[in-house]
N, CA, C and O atoms as a GROMACS GRO file, in nm:
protein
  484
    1UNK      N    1  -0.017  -6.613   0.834
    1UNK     CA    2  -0.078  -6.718   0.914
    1UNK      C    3  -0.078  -6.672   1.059
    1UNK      O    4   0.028  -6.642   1.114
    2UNK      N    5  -0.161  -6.667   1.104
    2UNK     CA    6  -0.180  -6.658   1.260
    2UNK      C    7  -0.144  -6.752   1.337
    2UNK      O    8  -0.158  -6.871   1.306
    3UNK      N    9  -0.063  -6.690   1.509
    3UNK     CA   10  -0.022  -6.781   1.585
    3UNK      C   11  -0.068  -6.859   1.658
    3UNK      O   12  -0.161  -6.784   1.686
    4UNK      N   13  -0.086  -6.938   1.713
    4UNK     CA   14  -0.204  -7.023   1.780
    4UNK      C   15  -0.241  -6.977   1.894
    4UNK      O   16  -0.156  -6.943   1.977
    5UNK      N   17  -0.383  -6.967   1.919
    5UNK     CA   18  -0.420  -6.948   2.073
    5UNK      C   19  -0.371  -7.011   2.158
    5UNK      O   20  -0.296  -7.103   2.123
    6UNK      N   21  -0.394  -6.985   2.306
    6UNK     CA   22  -0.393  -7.015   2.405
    6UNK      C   23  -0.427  -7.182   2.461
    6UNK      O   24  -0.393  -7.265   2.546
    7UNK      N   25  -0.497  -7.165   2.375
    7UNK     CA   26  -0.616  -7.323   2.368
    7UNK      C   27  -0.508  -7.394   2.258
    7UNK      O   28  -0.469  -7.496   2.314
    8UNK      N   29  -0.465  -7.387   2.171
    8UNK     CA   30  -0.422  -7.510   2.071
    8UNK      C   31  -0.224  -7.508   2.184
    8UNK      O   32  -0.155  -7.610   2.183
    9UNK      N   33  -0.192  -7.417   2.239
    9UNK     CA   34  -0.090  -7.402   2.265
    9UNK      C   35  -0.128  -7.483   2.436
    9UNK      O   36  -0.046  -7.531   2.514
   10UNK      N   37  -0.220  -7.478   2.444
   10UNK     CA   38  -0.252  -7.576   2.604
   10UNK      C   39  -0.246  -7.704   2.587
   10UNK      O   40  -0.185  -7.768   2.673
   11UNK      N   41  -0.307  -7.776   2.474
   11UNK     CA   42  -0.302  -7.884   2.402
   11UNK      C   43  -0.196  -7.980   2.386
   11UNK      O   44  -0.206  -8.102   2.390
   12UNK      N   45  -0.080  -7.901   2.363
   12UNK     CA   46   0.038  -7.953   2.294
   12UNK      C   47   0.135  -8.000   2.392
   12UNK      O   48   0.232  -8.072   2.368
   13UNK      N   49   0.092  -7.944   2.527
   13UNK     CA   50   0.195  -7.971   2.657
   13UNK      C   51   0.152  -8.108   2.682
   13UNK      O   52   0.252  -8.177   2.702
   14UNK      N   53   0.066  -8.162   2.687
   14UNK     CA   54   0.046  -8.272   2.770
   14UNK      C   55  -0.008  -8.429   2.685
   14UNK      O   56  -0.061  -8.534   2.719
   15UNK      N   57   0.052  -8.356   2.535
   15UNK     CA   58   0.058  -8.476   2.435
   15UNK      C   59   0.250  -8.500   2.415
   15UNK      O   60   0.314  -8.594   2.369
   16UNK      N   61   0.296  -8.357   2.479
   16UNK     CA   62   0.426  -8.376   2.518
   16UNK      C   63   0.503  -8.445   2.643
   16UNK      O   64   0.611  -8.503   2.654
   17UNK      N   65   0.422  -8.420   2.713
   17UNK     CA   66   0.411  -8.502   2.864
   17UNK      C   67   0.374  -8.634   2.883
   17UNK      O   68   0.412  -8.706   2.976
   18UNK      N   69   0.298  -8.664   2.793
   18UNK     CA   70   0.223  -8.810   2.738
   18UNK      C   71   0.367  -8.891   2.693
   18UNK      O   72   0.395  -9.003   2.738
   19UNK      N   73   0.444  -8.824   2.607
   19UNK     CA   74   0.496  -8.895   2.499
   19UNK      C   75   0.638  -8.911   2.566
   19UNK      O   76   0.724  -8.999   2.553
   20UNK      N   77   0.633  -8.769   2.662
   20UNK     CA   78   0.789  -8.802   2.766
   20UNK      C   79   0.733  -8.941   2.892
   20UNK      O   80   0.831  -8.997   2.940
   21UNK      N   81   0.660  -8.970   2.921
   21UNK     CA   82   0.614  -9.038   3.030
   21UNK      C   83   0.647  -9.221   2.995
   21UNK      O   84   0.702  -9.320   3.042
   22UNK      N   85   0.571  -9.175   2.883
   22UNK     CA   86   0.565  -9.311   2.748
   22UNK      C   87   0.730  -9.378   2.743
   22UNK      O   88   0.790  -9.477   2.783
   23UNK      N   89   0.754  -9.255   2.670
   23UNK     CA   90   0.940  -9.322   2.695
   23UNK      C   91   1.008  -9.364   2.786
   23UNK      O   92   1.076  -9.467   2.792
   24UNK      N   93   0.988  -9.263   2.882
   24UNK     CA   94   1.062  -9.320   3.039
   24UNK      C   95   1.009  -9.399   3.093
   24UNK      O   96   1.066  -9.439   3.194
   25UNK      N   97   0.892  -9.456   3.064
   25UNK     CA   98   0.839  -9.579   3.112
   25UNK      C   99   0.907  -9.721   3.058
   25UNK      O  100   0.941  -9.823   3.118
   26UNK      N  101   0.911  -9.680   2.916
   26UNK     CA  102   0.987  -9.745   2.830
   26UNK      C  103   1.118  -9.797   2.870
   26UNK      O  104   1.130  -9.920   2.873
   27UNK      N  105   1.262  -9.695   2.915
   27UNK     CA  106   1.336  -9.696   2.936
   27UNK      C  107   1.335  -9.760   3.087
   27UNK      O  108   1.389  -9.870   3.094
   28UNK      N  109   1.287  -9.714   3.195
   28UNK     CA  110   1.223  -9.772   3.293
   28UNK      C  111   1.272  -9.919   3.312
   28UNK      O  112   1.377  -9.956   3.364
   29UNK      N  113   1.131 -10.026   3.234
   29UNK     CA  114   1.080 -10.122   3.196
   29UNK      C  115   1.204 -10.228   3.166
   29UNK      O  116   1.232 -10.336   3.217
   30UNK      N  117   1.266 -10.147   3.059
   30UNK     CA  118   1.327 -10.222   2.937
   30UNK      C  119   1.406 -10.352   2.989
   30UNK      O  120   1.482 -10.328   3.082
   31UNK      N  121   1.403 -10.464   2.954
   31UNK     CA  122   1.356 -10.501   2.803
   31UNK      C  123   1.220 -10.592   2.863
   31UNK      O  124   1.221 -10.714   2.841
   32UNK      N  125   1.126 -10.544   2.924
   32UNK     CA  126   1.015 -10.616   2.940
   32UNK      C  127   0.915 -10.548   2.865
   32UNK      O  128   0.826 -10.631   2.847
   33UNK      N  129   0.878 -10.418   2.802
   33UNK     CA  130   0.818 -10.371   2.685
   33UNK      C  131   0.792 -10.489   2.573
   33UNK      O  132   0.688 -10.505   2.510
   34UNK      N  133   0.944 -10.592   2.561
   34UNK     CA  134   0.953 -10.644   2.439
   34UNK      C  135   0.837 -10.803   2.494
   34UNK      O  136   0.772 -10.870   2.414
   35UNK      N  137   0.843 -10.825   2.642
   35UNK     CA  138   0.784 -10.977   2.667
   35UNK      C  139   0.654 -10.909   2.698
   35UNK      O  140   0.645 -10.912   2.821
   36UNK      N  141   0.528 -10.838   2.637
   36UNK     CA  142   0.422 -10.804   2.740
   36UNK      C  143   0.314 -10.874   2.743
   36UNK      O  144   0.239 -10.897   2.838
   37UNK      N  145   0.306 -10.917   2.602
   37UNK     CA  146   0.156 -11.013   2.581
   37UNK      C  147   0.197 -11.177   2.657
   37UNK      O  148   0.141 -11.225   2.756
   38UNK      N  149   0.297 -11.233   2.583
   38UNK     CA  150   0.301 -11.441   2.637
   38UNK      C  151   0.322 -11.431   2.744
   38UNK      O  152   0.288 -11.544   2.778
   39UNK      N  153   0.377 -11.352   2.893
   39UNK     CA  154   0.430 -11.390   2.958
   39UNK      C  155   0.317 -11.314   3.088
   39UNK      O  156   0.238 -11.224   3.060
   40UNK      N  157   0.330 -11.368   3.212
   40UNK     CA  158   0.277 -11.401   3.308
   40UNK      C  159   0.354 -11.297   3.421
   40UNK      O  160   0.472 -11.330   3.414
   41UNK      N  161   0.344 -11.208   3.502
   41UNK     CA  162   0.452 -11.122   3.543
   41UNK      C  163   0.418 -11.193   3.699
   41UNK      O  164   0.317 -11.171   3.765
   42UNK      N  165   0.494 -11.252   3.726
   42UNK     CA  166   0.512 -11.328   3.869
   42UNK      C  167   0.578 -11.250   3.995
   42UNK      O  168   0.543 -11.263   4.112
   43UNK      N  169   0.680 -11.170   3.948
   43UNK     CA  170   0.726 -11.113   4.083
   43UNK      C  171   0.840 -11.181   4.124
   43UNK      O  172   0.907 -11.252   4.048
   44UNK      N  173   0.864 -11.162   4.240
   44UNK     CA  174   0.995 -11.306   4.313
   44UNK      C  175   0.872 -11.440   4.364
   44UNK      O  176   0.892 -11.509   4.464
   45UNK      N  177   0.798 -11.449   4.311
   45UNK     CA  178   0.765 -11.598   4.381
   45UNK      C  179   0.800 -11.635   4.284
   45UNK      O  180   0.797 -11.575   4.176
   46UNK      N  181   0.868 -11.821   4.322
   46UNK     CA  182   0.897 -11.884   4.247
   46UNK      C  183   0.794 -11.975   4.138
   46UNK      O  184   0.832 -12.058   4.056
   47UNK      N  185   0.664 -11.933   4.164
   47UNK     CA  186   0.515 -11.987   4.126
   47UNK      C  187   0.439 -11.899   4.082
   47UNK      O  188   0.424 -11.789   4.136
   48UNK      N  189   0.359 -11.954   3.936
   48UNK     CA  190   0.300 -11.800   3.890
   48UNK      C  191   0.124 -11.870   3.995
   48UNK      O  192   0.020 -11.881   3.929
   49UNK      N  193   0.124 -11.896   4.106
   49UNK     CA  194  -0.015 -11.954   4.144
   49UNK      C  195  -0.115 -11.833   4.164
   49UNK      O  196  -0.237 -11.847   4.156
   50UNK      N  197  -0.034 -11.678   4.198
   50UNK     CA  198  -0.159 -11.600   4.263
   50UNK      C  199  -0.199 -11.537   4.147
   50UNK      O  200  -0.310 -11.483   4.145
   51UNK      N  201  -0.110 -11.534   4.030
   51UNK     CA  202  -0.174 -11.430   3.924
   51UNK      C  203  -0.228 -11.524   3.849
   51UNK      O  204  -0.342 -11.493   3.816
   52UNK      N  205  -0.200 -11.605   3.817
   52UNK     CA  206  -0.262 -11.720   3.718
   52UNK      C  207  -0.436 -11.770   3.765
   52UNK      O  208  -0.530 -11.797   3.691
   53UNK      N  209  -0.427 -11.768   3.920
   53UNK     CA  210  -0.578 -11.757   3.988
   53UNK      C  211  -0.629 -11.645   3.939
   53UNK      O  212  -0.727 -11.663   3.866
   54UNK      N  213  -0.600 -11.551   3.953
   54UNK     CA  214  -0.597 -11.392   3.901
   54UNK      C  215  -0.682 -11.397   3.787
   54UNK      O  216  -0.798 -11.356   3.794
   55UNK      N  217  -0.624 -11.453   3.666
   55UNK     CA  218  -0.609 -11.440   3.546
   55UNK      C  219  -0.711 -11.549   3.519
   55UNK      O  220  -0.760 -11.554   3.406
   56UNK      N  221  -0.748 -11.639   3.612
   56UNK     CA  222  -0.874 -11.718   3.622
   56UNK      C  223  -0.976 -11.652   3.631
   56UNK      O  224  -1.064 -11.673   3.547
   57UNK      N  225  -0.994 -11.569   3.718
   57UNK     CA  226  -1.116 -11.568   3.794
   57UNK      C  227  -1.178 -11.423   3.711
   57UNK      O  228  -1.298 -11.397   3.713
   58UNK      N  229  -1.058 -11.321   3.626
   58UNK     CA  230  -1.131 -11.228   3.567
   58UNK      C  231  -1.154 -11.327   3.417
   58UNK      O  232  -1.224 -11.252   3.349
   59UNK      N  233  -1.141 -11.395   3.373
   59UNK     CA  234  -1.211 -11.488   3.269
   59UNK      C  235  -1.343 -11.560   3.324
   59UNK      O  236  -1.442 -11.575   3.253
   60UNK      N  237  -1.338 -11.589   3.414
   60UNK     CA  238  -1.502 -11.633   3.490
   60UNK      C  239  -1.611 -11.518   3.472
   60UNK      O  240  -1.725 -11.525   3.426
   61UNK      N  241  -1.516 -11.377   3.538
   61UNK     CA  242  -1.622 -11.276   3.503
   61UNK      C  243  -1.642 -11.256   3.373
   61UNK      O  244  -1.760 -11.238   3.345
   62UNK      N  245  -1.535 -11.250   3.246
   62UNK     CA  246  -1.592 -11.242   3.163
   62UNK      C  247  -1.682 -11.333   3.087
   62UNK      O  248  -1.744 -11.304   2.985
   63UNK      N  249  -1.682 -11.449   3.149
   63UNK     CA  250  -1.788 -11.574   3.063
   63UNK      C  251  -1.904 -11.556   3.154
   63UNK      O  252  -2.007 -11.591   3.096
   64UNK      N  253  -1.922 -11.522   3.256
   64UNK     CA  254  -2.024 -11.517   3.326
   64UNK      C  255  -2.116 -11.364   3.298
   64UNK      O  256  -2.233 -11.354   3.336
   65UNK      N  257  -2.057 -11.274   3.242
   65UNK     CA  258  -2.104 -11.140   3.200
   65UNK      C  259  -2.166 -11.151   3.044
   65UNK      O  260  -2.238 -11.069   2.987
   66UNK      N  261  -2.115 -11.285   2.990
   66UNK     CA  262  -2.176 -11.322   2.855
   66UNK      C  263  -2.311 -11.402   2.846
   66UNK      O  264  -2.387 -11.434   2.755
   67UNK      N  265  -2.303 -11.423   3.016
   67UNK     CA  266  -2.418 -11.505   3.014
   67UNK      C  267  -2.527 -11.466   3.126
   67UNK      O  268  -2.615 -11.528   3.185
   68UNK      N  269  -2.473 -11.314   3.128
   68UNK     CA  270  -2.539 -11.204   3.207
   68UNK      C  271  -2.544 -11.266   3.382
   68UNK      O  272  -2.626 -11.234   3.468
   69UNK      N  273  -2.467 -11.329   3.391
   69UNK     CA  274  -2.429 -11.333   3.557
   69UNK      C  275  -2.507 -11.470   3.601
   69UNK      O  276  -2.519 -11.519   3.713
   70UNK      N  277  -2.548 -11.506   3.497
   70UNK     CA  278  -2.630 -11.642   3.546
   70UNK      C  279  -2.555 -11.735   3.612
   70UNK      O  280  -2.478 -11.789   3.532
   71UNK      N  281  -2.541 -11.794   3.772
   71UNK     CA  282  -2.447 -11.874   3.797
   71UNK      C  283  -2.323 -11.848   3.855
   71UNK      O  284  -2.261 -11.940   3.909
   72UNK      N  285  -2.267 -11.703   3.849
   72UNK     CA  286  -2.202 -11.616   3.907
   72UNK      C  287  -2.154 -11.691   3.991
   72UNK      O  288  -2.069 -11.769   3.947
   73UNK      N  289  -2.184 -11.698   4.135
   73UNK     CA  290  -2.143 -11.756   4.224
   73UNK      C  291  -2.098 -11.913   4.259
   73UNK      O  292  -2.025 -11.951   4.351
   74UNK      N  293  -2.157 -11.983   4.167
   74UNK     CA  294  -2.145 -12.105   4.117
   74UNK      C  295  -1.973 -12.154   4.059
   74UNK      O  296  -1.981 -12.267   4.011
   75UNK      N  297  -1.881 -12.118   4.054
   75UNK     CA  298  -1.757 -12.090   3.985
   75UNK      C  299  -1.697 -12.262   4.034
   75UNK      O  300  -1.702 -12.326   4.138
   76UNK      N  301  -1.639 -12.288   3.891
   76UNK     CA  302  -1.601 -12.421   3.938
   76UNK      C  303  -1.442 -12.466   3.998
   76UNK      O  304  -1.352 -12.532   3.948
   77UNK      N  305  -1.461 -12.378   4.164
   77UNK     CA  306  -1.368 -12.396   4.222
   77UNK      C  307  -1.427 -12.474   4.364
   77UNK      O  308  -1.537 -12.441   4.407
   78UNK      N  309  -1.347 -12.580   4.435
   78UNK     CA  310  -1.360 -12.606   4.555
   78UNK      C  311  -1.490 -12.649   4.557
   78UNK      O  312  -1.579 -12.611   4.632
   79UNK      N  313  -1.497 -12.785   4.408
   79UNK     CA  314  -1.596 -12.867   4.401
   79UNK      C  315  -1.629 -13.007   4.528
   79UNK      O  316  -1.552 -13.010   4.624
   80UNK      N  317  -1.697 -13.071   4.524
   80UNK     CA  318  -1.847 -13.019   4.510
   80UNK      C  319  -1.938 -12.878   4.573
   80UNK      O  320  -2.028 -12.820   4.512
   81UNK      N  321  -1.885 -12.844   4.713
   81UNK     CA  322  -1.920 -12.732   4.751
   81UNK      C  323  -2.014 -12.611   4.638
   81UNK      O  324  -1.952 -12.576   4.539
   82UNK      N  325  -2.111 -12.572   4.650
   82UNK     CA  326  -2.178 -12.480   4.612
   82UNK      C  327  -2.143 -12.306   4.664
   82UNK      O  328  -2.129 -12.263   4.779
   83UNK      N  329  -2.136 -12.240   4.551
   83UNK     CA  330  -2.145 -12.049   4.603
   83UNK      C  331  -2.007 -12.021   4.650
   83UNK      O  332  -1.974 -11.925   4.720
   84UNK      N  333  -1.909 -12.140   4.592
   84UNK     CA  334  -1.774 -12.080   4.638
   84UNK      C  335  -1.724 -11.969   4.586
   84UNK      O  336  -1.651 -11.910   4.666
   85UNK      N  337  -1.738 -11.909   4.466
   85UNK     CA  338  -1.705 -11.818   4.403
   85UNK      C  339  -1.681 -11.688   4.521
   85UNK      O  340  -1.581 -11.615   4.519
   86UNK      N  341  -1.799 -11.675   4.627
   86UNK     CA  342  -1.759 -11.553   4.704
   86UNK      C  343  -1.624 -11.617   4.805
   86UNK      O  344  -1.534 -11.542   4.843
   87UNK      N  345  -1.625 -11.689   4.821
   87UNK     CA  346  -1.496 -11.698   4.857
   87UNK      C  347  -1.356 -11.688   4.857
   87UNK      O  348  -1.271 -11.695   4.945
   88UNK      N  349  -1.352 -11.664   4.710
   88UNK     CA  350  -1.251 -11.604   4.635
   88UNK      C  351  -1.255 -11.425   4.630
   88UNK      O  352  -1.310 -11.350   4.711
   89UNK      N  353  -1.192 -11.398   4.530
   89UNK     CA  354  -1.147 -11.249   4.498
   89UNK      C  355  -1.264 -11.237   4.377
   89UNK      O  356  -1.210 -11.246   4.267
   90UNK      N  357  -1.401 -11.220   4.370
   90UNK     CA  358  -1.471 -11.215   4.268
   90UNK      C  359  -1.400 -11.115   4.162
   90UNK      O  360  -1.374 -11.154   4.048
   91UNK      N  361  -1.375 -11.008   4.197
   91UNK     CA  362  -1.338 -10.855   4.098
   91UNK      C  363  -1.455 -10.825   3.991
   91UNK      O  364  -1.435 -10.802   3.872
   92UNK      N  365  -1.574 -10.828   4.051
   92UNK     CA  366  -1.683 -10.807   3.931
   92UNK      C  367  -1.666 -10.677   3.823
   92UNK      O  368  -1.690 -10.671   3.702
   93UNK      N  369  -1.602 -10.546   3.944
   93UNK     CA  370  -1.542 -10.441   3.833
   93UNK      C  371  -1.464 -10.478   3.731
   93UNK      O  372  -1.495 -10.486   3.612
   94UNK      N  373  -1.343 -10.505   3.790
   94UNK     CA  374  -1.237 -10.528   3.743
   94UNK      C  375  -1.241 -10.651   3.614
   94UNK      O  376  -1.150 -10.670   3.534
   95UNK      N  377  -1.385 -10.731   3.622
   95UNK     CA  378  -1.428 -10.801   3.526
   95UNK      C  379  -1.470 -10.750   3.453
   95UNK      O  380  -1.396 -10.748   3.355
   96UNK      N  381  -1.622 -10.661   3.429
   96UNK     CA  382  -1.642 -10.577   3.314
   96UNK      C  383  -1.538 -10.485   3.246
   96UNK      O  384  -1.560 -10.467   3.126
   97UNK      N  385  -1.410 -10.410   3.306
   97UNK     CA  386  -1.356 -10.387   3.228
   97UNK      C  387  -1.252 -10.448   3.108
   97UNK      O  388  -1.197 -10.410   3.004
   98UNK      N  389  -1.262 -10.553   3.181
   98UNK     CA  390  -1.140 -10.747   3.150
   98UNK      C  391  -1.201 -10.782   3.010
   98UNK      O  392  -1.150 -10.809   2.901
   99UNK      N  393  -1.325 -10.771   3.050
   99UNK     CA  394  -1.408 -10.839   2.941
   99UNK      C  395  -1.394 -10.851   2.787
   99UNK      O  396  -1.392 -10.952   2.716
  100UNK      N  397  -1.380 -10.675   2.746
  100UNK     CA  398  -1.402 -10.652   2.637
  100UNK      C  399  -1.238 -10.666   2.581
  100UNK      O  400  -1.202 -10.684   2.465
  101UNK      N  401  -1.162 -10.650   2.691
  101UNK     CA  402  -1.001 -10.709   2.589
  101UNK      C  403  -0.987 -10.816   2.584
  101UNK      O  404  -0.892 -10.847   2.512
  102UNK      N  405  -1.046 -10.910   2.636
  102UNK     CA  406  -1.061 -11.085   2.617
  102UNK      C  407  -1.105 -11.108   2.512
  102UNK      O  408  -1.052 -11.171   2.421
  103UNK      N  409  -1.254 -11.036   2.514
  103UNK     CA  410  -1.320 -11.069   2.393
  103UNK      C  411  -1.258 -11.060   2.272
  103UNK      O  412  -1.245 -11.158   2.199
  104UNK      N  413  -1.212 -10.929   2.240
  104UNK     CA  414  -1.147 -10.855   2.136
  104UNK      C  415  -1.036 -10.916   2.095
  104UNK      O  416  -1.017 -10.961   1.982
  105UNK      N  417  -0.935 -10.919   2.221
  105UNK     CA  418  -0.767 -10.950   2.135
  105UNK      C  419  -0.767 -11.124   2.186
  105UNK      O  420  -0.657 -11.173   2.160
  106UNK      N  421  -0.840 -11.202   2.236
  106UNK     CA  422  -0.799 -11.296   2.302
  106UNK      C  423  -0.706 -11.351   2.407
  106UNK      O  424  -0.695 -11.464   2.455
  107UNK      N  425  -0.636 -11.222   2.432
  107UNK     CA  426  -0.507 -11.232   2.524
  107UNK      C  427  -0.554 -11.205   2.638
  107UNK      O  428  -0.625 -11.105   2.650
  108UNK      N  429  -0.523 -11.300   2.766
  108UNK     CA  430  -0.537 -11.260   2.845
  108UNK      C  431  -0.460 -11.151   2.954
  108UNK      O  432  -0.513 -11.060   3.018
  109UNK      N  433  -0.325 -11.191   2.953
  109UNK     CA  434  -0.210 -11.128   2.980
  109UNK      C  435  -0.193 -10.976   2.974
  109UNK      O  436  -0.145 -10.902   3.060
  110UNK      N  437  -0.239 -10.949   2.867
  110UNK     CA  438  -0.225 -10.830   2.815
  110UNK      C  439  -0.279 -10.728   2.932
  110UNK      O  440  -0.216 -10.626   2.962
  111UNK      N  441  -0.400 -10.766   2.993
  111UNK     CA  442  -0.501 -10.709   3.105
  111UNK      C  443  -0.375 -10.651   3.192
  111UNK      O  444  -0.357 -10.534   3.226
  112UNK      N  445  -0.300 -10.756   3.217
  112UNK     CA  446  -0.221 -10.691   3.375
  112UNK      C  447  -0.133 -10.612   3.330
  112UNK      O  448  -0.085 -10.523   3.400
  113UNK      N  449  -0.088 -10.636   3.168
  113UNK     CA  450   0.004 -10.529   3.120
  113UNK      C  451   0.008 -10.416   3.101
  113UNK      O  452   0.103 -10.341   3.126
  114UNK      N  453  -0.113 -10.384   3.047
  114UNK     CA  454  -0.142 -10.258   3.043
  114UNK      C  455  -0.189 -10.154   3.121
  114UNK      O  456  -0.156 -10.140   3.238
  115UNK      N  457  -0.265 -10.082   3.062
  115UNK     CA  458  -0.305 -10.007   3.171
  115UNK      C  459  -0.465 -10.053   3.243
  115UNK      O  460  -0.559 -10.119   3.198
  116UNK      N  461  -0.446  -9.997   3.346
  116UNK     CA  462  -0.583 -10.085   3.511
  116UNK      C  463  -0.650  -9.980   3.559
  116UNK      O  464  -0.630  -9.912   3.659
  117UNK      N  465  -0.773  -9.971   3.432
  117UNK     CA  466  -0.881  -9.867   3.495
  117UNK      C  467  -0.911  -9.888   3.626
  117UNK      O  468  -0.936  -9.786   3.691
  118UNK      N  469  -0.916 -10.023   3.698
  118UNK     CA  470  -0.974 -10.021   3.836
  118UNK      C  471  -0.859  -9.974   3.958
  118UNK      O  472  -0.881  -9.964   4.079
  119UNK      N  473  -0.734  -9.948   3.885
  119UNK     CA  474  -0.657  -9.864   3.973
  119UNK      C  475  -0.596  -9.683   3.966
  119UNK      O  476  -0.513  -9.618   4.029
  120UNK      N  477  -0.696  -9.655   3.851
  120UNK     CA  478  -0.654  -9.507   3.845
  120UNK      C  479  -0.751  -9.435   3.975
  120UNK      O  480  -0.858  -9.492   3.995
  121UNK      N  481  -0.723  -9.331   4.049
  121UNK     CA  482  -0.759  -9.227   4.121
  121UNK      C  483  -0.908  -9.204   4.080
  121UNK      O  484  -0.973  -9.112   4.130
   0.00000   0.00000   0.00000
């Protein structure tokens, strides 16, 4: 049997690096790995008010991306007032990527848990 190239031996480092990162994140974390989906990650405020707005407003984008943006700005905050939505933190990115794990798992939570395409490099 032949030894592996260069290429299958390049491969293997950084599914090793993956899997060391994974753990120590793990270890890190612990024991909040075990609370990631029900729970709400607040911080020291004694109020979950800024993430829970948060956790509002990328569900707006995703119902409003189902209905292809119709109304967008319209958001039913800081009624009667009209076009409040820009007044807020829209996150229209940060909505299309929201979207499809809403859709999918129903959880909302999960979004801030994991990992945040709109904050990688």
């Amino acid at each position: 049997m032949d030894a592996p190239g260069p290429a299958a031996r390049a491969t293997r480092l950084p599914r090793w690096a993956c899997l060391a990162y994974a753990v120590g994140a793990l270890v890190a974390t612990w024991p909040l790995p075990l609370h990631l989906a029900p729970r709400v990650p607040t911080g020291t405020e004694p109020t979950a008010t800024v993430p829970l707005f948060n956790l509002w407003s990328l569900r707006w984008n995703a119902d409003r991306l189902a209905h292809l943006y119709a109304g967008y700005w319209q958001a039913p905050i800081f009624h009667p007032a009209r076009g409040t939505f820009a007044s807020s933190e829209p996150e229209p990115l940060s909505g299309l990527a929201f979207a499809p794990i809403h859709w999918l798992t129903g959880n909302q939570v999960l979004w801030r848990t994991g990992p945040d395409p709109m904050r990688w490099p």
